[in-house]
N, C-alpha and C positions, 0 to 999 in steps of 0.2 A: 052643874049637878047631873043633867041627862047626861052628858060626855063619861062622866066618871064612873054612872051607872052602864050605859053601855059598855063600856070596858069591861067593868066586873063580868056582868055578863056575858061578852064574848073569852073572858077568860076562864069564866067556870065552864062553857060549853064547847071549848077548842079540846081536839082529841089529845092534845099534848098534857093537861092537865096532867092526868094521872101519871107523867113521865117526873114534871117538873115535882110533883109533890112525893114520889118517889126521890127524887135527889134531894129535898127538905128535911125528908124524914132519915137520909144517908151523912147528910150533913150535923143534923142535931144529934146522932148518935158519934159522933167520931168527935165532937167540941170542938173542931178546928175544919179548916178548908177542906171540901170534896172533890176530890181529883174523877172526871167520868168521861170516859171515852169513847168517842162516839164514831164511828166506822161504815162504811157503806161504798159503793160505786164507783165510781168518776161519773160525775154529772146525774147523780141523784137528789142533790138539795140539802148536804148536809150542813152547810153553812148555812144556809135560812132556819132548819130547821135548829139549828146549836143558838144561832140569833131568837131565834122563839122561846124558846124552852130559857134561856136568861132573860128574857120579858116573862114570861108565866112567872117564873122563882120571885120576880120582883112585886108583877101585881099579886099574885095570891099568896107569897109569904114576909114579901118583904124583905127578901137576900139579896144581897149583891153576887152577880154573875160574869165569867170574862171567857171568852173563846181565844182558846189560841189553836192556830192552824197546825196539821203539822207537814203541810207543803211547804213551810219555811226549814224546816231541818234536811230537806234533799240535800247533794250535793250538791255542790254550783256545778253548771253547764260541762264548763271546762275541767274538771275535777270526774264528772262520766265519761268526759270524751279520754281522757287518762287512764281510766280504768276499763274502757270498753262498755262501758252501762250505758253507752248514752239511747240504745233502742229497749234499757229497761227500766226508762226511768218510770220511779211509782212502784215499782216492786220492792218488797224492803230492804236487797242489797242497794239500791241506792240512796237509804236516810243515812244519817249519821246517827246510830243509835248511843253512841256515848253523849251525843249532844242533848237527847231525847231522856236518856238516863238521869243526866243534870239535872237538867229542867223539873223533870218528875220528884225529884229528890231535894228541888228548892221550895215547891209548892207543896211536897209533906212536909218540910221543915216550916213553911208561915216566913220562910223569907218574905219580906214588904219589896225587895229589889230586885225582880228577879224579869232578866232582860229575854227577849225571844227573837233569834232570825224572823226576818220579812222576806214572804216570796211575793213575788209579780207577776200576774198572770199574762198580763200584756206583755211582758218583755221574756216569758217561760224563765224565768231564772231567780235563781237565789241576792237580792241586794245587799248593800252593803249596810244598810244599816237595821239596828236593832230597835223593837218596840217594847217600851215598859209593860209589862202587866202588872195592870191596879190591883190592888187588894180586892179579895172577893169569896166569899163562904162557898162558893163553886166555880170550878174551873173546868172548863167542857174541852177538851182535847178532841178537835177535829180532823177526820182523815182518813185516806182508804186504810192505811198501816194501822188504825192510833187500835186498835185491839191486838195488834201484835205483842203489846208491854198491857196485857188484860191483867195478869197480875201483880202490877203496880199501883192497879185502879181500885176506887171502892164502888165503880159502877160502870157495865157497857153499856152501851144501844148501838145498835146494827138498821139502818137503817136500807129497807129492800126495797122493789121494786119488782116488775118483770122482766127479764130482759133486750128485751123489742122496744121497752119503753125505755131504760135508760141508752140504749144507742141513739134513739132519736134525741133526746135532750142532751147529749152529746154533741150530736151536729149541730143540734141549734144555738148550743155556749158556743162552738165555735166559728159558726156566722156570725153570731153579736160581738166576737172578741176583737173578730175581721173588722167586722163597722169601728170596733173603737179605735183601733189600729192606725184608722187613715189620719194621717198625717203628724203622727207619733213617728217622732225620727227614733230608733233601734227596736220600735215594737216587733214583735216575731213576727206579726202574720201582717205584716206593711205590705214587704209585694205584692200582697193579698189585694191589696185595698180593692182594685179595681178588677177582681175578676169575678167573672160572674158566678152565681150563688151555686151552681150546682156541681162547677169545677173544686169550688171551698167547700163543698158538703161530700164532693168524693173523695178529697184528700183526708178529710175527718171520718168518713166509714176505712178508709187506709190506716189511719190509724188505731182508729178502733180496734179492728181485726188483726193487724198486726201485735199491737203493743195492750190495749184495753183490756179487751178479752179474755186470753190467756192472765193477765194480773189480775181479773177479778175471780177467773175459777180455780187460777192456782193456790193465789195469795189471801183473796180478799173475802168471796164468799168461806174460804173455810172457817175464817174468825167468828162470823155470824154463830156458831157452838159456842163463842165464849160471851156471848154474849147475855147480862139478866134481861134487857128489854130488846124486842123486837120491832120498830116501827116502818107497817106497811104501808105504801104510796101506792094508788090508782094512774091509769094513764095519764087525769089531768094533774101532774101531781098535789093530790089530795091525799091526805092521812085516811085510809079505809079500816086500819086495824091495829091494834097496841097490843103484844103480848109480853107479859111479865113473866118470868120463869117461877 
């Protein structure tokens, strides 16, 4: 009984509330699945936060919710290195956007079968196999791109930051990806395993500035305009501010 009541109450007073019951009320107006895409950064937290926002929908409305990524629609590795992308991967010439078209096009129809590429973060590449997505009254499309197809959607979120602060939680996913890495025979960052922290934290500002950067002022913050919600993160990333259009 305490358990369940603290839930309620941590889910009436999470900042995300007024997001998820926004998607509730996008949902019961359409009678059928809500397709909502949610966009932000590289290493802003949108995956946690797409994970929360389908726990909110469940405790406070009782919907079923399902995140698909859309780091599994890139190209495979070798499919950039063919075409020259492979220094722009994450920029939207390298998704498959007819793959993303489908997809979007299965989940306005209420296909029950409707399969999704798996990307790997450990191994940076596209696998080979496919993931069912369960049925669900919402379906949260994650990803720096996923507002690029805004109107395909019956809802955005852009989720910000500062930008001093998502460079550092950048290094730090890829110090921790290093750690998982060791002893993962074809993980990307395996040579890694053994080097010291500040040699893997300046390859990750190298990429940053190279590659990050430039796709988030060119590509990524501009979507944030299509978006109806805004959700702002603090340095710890904490939810400081929710703006609805």
């Amino acid at each position: 009984m305490a358990n369940g009541r603290s839930e309620r109450l941590a889910a009436e007073n999470d900042p995300l509330a007024p997001v998820a019951d926004l998607l509730a009320e996008r949902e019961a107006g359409l009678g059928g699945p809500a397709l909502v895409g949610l966009a932000g950064p590289v290493g802003v937290g949108k995956s946690t936060i797409s994970r929360r926002l389908v726990e909110l929908l469940d405790r406070r409305h009782g919907l079923g919710g399902a995140v698909v990524a859309t780091d599994g629609f890139l190209l495979p590795n070798a499919e950039l290195l063919r075409r020259g992308l492979t220094d722009r991967k994450g920029f939207p010439e390298s998704y498959d956007l007819d793959a993303i078209h489908r997809f979007v096009d299965s989940v306005r129809a209420g296909d029950e079968a409707v399969d999704v590429p798996v990307y790997d973060h450990l191994f940076y590449d596209v696998q080979a196999e496919r993931r069912r997505v369960p049925p669900a009254a919402v379906v949260v499309f994650e990803g720096v791109n996923a507002l690029h197809v805004a109107d395909r959607l019956d809802l955005g979120v852009y989720v910000d930051a500062a930008e001093p602060d998502v460079r550092r939680w950048f290094v730090t996913r890829v110090l921790e990806l290093r750690d998982q890495a060791a002893g993962v025979p074809g993980a990307y960052l395996a040579p890694f395993a053994d080097a010291p922290d500040e040699v893997v934290a300046a390859m990750a500002e190298g990429v940053w500035e190279a590659i990050n950067l430039p796709n988030l002022r060119q590509a990524i913050e501009p979507t944030r305009e299509r978006a109806d919600v805004v959700v702002v993160k603090g340095p710890d990333h904490r939810v400081v501010e929710v703006r609805a259009r």
